[in-house]
C-alpha positions in Angstrom: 52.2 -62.8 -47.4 49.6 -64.4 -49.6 49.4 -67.4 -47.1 48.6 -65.1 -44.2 46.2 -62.7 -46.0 44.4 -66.6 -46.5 44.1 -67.0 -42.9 42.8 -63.5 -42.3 40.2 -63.5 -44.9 39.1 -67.0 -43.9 38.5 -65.3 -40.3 37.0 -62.2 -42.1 35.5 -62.2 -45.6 34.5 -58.9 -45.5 37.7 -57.0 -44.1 40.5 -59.5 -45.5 38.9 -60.8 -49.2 39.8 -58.1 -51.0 43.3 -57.4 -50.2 43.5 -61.6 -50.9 41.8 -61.1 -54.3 44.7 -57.7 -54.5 47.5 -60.3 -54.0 46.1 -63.0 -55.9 45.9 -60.1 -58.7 49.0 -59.5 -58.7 50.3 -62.8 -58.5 48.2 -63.9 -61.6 49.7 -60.7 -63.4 53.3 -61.5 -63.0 52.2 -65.2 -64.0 51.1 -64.0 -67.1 47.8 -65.5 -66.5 46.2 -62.2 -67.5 42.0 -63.0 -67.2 42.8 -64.2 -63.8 44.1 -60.7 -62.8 41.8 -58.2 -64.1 38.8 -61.1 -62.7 41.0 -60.9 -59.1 41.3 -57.2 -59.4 37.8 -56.4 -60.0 36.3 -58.9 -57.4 38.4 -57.1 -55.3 37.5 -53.6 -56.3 33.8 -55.1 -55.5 33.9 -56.3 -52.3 36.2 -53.4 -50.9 33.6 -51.1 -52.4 30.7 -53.1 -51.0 32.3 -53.3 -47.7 33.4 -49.3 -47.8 36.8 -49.9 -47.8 37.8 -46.9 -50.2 41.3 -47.3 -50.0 41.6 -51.0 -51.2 38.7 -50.0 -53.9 41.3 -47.6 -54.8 44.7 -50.0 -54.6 42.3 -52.7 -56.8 41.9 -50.2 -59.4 45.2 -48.6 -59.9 46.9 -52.1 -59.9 44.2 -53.5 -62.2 45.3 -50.2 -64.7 48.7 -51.1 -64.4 48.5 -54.9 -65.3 46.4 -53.4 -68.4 48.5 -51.1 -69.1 51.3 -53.9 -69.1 49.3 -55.5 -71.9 48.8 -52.1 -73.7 45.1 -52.6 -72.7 44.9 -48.5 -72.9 41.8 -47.7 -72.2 41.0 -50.3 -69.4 44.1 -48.7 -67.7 42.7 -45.3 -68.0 39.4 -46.0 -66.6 40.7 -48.3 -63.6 43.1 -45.1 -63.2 40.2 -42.6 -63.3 38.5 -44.9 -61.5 41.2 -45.0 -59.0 42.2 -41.4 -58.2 38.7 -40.4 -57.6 38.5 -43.1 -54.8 41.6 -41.8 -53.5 39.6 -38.4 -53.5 37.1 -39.7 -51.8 39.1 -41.3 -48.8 40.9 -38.0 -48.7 44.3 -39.0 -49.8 45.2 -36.1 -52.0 48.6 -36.8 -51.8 48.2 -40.0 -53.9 45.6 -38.2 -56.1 49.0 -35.7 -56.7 51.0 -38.2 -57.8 48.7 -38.8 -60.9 49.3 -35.7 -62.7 
């Protein structure tokens, strides 16, 4: 999957980067190569915001709190968390905003 999202961001920066920087996240994560995810996750975060893309601003956060709290990074996982349900909110996906209570 990684190798396509490549292509696609390569065609479109702006659309494709971020879910690239998501996957490269969460490749680095199960690598153990911790700074390299939370740096992937937030460049994604980032440039999903910058580019409106609410619902991968919201996937970049809640997958940066998991890999911190993986790492018992605590309160990084509860701010990405925070940080994720509210852009859930505000892409109207209250469904996923249910499922962190």
């Amino acid at each position: 999957h990684r190798a396509t999202a490549k292509q696609w961001a390569g065609r479109c920066e702006a659309n494709y980067g971020p879910m690239l920087d998501i996957i490269d996240g969460e490749l680095a994560s199960r690598e153990a190569r911790h700074d390299d995810a939370v740096n992937s996750l937030e460049r994604a975060r980032a440039s999903a915001e910058a580019g409106q893309l609410t619902w991968l601003a919201a996937l970049a956060c809640e997958r940066l709190a998991a890999a911190a709290r993986r790492r018992g990074h605590l309160t990084l996982a509860e701010t990405a968390q925070e940080n994720a349900r509210k852009a859930y909110l505000r892409w109207g996906a209250s469904a996923i905003v249910r499922r962190f209570a």
